[in-house]
GUZANU-661733 format. One line per 2 residues: number of its first residue (from 1); for each residue x, y, z of C-alpha. Coordinates in steps of 0.25 Angstrom, whole numbers, plus 2048, in hexadecimal, padded with zeros to 3 digits. Layout:
N
NUM> X,Y,Z  ...
END
This chain:
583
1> AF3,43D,22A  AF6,44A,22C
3> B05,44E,229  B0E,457,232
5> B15,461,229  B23,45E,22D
7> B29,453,239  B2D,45D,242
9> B2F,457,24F  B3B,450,254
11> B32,449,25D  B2B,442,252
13> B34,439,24D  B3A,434,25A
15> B2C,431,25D  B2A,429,253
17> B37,422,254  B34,41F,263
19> B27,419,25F  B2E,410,253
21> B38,40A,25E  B2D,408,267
23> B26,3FF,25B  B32,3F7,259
25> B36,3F6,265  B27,3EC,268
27> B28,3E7,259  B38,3E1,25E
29> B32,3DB,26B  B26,3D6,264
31> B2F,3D0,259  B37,3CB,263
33> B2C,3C3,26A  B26,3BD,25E
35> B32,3B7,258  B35,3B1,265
37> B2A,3A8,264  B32,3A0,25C
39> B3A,39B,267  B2F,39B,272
41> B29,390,267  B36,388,265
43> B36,388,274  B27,385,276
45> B27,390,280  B17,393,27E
47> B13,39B,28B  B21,3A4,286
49> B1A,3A6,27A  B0C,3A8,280
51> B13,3B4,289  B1A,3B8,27D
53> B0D,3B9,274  B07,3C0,281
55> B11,3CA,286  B15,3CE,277
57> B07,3D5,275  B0C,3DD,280
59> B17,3E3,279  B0F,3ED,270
61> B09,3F5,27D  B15,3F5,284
63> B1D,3FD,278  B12,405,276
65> B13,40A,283  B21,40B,283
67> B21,416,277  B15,41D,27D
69> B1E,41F,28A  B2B,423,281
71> B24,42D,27A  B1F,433,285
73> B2B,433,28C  B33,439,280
75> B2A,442,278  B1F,444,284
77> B16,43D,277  B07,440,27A
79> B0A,44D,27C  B11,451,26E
81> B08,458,264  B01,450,25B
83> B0A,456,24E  B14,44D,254
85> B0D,441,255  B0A,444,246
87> B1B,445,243  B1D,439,24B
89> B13,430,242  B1A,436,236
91> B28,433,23B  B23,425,23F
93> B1E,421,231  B2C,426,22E
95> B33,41A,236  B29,410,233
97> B2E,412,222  B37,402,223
99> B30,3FD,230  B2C,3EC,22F
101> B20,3F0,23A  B1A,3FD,235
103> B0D,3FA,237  B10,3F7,246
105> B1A,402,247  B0C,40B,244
107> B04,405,24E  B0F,405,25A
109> B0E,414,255  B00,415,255
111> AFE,40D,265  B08,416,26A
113> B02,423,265  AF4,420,268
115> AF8,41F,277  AFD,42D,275
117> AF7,435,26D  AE7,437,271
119> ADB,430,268  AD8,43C,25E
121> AE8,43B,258  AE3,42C,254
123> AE5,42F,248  AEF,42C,23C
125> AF6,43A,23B  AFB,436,24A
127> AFB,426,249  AF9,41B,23E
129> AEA,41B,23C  AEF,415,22E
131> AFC,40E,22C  B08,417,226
133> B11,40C,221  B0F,401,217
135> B12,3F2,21C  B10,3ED,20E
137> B1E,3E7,20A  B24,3E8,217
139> B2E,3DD,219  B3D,3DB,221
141> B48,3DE,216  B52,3DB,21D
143> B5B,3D1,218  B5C,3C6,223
145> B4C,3C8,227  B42,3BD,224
147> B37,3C1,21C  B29,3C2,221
149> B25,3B4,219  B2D,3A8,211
151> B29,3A2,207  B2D,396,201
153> B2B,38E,1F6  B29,37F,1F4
155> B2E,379,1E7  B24,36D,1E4
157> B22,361,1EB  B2A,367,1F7
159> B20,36D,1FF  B23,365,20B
161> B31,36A,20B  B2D,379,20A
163> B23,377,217  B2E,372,21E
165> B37,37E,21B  B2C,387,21E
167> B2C,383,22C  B39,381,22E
169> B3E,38E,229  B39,393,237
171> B44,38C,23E  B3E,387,24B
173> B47,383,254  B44,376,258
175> B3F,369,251  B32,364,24A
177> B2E,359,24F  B2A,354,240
179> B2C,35E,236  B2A,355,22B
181> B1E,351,230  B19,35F,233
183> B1C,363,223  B17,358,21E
185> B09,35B,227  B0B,36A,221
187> B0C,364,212  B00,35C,214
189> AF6,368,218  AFD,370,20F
191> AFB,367,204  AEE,364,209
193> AEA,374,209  AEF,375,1FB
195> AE7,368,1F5  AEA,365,1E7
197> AF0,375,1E2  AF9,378,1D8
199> B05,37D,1DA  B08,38C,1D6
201> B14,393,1D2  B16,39A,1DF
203> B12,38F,1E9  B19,393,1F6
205> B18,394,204  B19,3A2,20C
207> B1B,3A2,21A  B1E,3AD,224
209> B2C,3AD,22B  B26,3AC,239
211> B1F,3A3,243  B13,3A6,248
213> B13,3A2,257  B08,3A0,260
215> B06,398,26C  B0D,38C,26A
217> B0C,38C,25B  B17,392,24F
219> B10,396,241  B14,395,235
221> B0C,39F,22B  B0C,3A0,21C
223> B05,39C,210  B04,393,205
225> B06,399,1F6  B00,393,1E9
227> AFD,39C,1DD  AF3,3A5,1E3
229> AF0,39E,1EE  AF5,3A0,1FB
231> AF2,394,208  AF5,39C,215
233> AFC,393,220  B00,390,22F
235> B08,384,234  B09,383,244
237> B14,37E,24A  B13,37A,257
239> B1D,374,261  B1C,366,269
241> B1E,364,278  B2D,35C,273
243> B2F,36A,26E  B2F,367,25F
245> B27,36F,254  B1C,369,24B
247> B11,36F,241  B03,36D,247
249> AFC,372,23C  AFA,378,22D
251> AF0,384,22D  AEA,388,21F
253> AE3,395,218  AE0,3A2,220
255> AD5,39C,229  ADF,393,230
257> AE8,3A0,230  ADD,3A9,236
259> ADC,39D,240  AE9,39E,244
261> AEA,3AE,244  ADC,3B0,24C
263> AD9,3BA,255  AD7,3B4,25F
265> AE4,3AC,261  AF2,3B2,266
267> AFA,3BB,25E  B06,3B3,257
269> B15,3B5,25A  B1B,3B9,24B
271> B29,3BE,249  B27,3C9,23F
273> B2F,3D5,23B  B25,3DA,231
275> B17,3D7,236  B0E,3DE,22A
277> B15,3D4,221  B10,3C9,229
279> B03,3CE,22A  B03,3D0,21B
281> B07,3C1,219  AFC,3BC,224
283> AF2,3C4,21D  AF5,3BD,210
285> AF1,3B0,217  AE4,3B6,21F
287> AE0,3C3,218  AD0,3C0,21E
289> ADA,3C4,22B  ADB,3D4,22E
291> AEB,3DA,230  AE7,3DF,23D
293> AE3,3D0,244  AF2,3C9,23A
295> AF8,3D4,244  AF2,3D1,250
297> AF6,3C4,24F  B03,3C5,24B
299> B04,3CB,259  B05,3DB,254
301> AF7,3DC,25A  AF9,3EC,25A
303> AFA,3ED,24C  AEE,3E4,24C
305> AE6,3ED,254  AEA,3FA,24B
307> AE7,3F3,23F  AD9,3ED,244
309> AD6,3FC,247  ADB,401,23A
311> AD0,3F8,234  AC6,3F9,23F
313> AC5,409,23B  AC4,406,22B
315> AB9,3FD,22E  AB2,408,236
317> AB5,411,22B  AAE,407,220
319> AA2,404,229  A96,409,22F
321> A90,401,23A  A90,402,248
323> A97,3FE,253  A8C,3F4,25D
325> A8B,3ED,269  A92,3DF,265
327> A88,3D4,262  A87,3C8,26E
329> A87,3C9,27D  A8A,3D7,284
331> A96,3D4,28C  A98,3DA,29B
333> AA6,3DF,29A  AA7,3E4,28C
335> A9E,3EA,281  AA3,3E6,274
337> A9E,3EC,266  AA0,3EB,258
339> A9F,3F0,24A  A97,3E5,241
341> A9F,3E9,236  AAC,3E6,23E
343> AAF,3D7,241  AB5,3DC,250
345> AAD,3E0,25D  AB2,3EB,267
347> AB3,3E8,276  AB3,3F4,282
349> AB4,3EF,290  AA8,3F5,297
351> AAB,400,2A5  AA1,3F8,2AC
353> A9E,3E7,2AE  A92,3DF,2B6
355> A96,3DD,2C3  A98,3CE,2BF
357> AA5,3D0,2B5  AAF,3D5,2C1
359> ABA,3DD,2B7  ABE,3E9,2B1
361> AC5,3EF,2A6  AD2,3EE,2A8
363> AD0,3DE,2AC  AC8,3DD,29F
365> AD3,3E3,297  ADF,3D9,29C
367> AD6,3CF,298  AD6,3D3,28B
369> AE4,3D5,28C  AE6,3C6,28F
371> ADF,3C2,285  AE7,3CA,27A
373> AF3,3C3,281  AF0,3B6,283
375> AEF,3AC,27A  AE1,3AB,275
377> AE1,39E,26E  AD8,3A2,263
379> ACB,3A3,26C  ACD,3B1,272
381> ACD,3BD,268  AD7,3C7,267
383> AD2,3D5,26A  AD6,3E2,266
385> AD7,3ED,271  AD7,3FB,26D
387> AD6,408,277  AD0,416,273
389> AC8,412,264  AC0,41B,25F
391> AB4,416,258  AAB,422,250
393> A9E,422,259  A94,421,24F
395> A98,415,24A  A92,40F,25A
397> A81,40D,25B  A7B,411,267
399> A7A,405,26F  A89,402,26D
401> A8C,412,272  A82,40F,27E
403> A8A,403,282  A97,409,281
405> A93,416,28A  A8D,40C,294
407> A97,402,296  AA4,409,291
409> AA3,417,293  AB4,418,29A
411> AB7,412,28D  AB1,41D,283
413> AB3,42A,27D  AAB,432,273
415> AB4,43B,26B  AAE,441,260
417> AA8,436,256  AB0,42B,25D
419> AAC,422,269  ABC,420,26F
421> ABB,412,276  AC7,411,27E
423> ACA,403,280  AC3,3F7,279
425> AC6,3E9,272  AC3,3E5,265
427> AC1,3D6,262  ABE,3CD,255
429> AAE,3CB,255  AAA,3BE,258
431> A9B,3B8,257  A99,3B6,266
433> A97,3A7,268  A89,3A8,271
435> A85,3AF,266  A8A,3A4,25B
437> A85,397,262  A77,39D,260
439> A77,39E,252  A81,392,250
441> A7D,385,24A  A7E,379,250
443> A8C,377,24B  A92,384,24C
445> A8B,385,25B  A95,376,25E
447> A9E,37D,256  A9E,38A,25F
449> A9D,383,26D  AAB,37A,26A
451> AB1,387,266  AAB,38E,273
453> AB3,382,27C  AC0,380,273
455> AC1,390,275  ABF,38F,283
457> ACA,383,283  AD3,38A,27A
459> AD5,397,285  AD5,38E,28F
461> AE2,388,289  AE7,397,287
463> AE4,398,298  AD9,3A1,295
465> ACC,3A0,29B  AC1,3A7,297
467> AB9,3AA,2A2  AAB,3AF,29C
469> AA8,3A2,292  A9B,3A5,28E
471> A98,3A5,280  A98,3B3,27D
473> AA5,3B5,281  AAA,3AE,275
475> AA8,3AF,266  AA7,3A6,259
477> AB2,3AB,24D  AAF,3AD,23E
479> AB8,39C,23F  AAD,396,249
481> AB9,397,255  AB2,39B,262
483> ABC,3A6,268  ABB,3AE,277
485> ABA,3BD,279  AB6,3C3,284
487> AC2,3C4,28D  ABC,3CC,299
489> ABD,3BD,2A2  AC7,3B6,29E
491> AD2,3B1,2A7  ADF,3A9,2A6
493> ADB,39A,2A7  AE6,398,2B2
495> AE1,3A2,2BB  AD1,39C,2BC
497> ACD,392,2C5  AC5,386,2BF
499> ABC,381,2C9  AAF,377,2C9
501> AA3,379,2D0  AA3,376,2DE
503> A98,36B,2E2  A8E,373,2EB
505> A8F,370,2FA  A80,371,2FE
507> A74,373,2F9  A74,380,2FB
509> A7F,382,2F1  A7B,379,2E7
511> A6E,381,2E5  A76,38E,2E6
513> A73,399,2DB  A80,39E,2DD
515> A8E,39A,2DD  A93,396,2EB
517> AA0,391,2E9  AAA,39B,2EA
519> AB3,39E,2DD  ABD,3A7,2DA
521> ABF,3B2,2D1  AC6,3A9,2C5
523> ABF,39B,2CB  AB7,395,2BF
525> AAC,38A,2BE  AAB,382,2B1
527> AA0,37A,2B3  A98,386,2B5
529> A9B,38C,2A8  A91,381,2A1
531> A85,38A,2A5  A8A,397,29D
533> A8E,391,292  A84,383,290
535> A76,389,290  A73,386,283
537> A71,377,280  A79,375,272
539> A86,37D,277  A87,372,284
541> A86,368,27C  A93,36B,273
543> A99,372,27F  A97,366,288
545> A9C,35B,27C  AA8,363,278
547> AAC,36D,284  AA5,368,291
549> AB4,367,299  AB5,378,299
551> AA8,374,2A3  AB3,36D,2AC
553> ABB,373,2B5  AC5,369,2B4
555> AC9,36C,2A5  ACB,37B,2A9
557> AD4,377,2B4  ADC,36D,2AA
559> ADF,377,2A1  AE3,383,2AB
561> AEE,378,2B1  AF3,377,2A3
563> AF6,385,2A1  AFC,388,2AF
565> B04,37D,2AC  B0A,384,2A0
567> B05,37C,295  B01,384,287
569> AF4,37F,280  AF5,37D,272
571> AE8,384,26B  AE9,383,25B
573> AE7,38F,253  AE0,385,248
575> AD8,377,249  ADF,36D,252
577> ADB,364,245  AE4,36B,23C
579> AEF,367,245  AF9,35B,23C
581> AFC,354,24A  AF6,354,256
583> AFF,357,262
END
């Protein structure tokens, strides 16, 4: 960075100051809403929750513009020389010295600024290319707050009591219907975990301070210490209809924790006043899991995105290979690429469609918007949307450019070395599951089709449906789980109309090559789907044994009159088999 010799102008400073309340003016609400999801759980009110999870992502834009609109009005902000922009970075740093959010504080600076200043000042003398402050060590001093984590320490033989202050130092308000029961369930797995193991010196429990809420469920999130060992843990609690709470489950080790912290399930509500401190700790129990996705699903999905870029531009500076056309079936709306060294693909709506997909970009885009709000049950993945990236050009191959050119030339600009896109996604890569079931064995292709209809089932509980169900569409994880991401036809699952196929009135009809029934714009066909998706022998014969009522319009039909009726489906973020009691 380069340094201005003296901080000359007044302007500076207020400037920073104004973009510091604008941050902690979104980090209160957003605090706000989180620790009231306490009491939406206590209640049981579930779709509070779900608008809560929904309208809190919201939040970060709206501040966002809100700064960009008081700067502007006050210090006419795009039009100040850049010198200042330099002074109002140092003055910033300055401010941020004892902040709990530093590291957010430097990203509400950098979304604000980069809707000002133009792409060339992307730089780290005007914004934090690199983080300024440290969040090592960061914790709330003060003398009443709660730390970021307990810990607690069982004296031997009294485990089970420990476990039962664990949970109860959260203070639900409400009963359980058998705590002693649920701790004694706890013991079990623990002591089932631990097998025959010594005890170490140090043998304790550390468990952070907060909840983690999401849907209908309340996490508690620590881990188990012995020696040198360290057991990372989850407990759900859940609530009944009667309105009391109960434990549903233990969950073990940093797969089950990966599980329960996947990209593609809804962001938690987490009451936290220093967030890089629960990442640290969450780190400790997942460290195969990047900062950037522990962020994201703390619901700080900004920070997320700014850290994902961070690392995405050091991998660019440690590789050489080229960006390609993405392996698996071209798709009509978007033209998605990636890097083979980089475990994400990269997703640009096209300018143009066949005549069959009636859309546009703007529609494509509130799909992906819903998405990101909804809840996506751990079968749609997150994605990432970024506007104006700059990618060095030769680092593209030639087929890849060509494509670009053709088929997204509004969304372009060569500048120098860089090819600027100006609006794209970026989503986890996944093996795309027509791709899989060729190469599959016969067990991983059963394995594969029942993941394929419980995914189907599961955003069908959510009120999603997917619209364009072919196999392509979705894709297999590194854990086997079948997860959907193409969003360009989705639709909410109450607003389609689920329909059989009307019996033909005449010959005539019945030998018709086309359809000559009349149907409506959201008006879908079950039955009809079997020929898309059936044509291969093996794959009916799983489907038909394990998922043939998604063929039936009746089940559609059932399940839309749930969710108009108000009912929340329950969808585990772990094995229903792990579960102590079935409910």
């Amino acid at each position: 960075m380069v340094f201005p010799t003296q901080l000359t102008d007044g302007r500076a400073f207020d400037i920073a100051q104004a973009l510091l309340g604008g941050f902690d003016k979104h980090y209160q609400l957003f605090r706000a809403t989180s620790a009231a999801a306490k009491r939406r759980f206590e209640r049981g009110d579930w779709p509070g929750q779900q608008r809560a999870q929904r309208e809190r992502i919201e939040f970060y834009d709206a501040r966002v513009a809100e700064a960009v609109a008081l700067l502007e009005q006050r210090f006419a902000a795009s039009s100040l020389p850049m010198g200042v922009w330099q002074q109002v970075k140092l003055h910033y740093i300055g401010l941020l010295t004892d902040h709990r959010q530093p590291e957010l504080a430097e990203t509400f600076f950098n979304s604000v600024c980069t809707r000002i200043l133009h792409h060339a000042y992307f730089r780290n003398d005007f914004i934090f290319v690199r983080p300024a402050i440290s969040t090592e060590y960061i914790e709330n001093d003060e003398p009443a707050a709660t730390p970021t984590y307990r810990a607690y320490y069982p004296e031997p033989g009294r485990l089970h009591d420990t476990i039962r202050r664990v949970i109860t130092n959260f203070q639900l308000d409400g009963e359980f219907r058998d705590l002693e029961a649920d701790v004694a369930r706890v013991l079990a797995a623990v002591q089932h975990q631990l097998g025959d193991f010594r005890r170490r010196a140090n043998f304790q429990l550390q468990v952070l301070s907060s909840l983690f809420f999401r849907n209908k469920g309340a996490y508690v999130v620590g881990k188990l210490i012995n020696g040198f060992s360290e057991t990372p843990f989850a407990l759900p609690i859940l609530r009944d209809d009667a309105g009391r709470f109960f434990i549903d489950a233990a969950l073990f080790g940093e797969d089950d924790l990966l599980a329960l912290f996947s990209f593609a399930r809804a962001y938690f509500l987490v009451d936290m006043e220093v967030p890089s401190a629960y990442v640290q700790f969450l780190r400790s129990l997942m460290p195969r899991k990047p900062r950037s996705e522990i962020y994201a699903a703390l619901g700080l999905q900004k920070q997320g995105k700014n850290l994902f870029y961070r690392d995405f531009l050091s991998h660019l500076r440690h590789s050489s290979d080229k960006f390609r056309i993405a392996p698996g079936i071209k798709g009509m709306v978007m033209l998605v690429f990636d890097l083979p060294s980089w475990p994400f693909v990269f997703k640009v709506i096209k300018d143009f469609y066949p005549p069959a997909k009636d859309t546009s970009r703007e529609l494509i885009q509130r799909k992906y918007l819903l998405v990101k709000t909804h809840d996506r049950v751990g079968r749609m993945a997150d994605t990432l949307e970024y506007s104006r990236v700059a990618f060095p050009r030769q680092r593209f191959g030639d087929e890849l450019l060509r494509e670009l050119r053709h088929f997204c030339p509004s969304l372009l600009e060569e500048s120098g070395d860089d090819l600027v896109i100006r609006h794209l996604y970026i989503e986890r890569r996944m093996q795309p599951l027509n791709l899989y079931l060729q190469e599959a064995t016969p067990a991983q292709l059963e394995h594969a089709v029942i993941e394929y209809g419980n995914a189907i089932k599961d955003l069908v509980a959510a009120n999603i449906f997917p619209g364009d169900m072919l196999w392509k569409n979705f894709g297999v994880t590194r854990h086997g789980k079948v997860v959907f991401y193409d969003y360009d036809e989705i639709e909410y699952l109450s607003d389609c109309r689920f329909r059989r196929v009307p019996a033909p009135r005449n010959a005539e009809e019945e030998m018709s090559a086309e359809v000559w029934y009349p149907v409506g714009p959201r008006d879908v066909f079950p039955e009809t789907f079997a020929p898309f998706l059936l044509g291969d022998p093996r794959v009916r014969e799983v489907f038909m044994r394990h998922h043939a009522d998604l063929l039936d319009p009746d089940f559609w039909n059932e399940q839309q009159a749930r969710i108009l009726a108000g009912q929340v489906h329950d969808v585990f973020p772990y094995d229903p088999a792990r579960r102590f009691v079935s409910t």
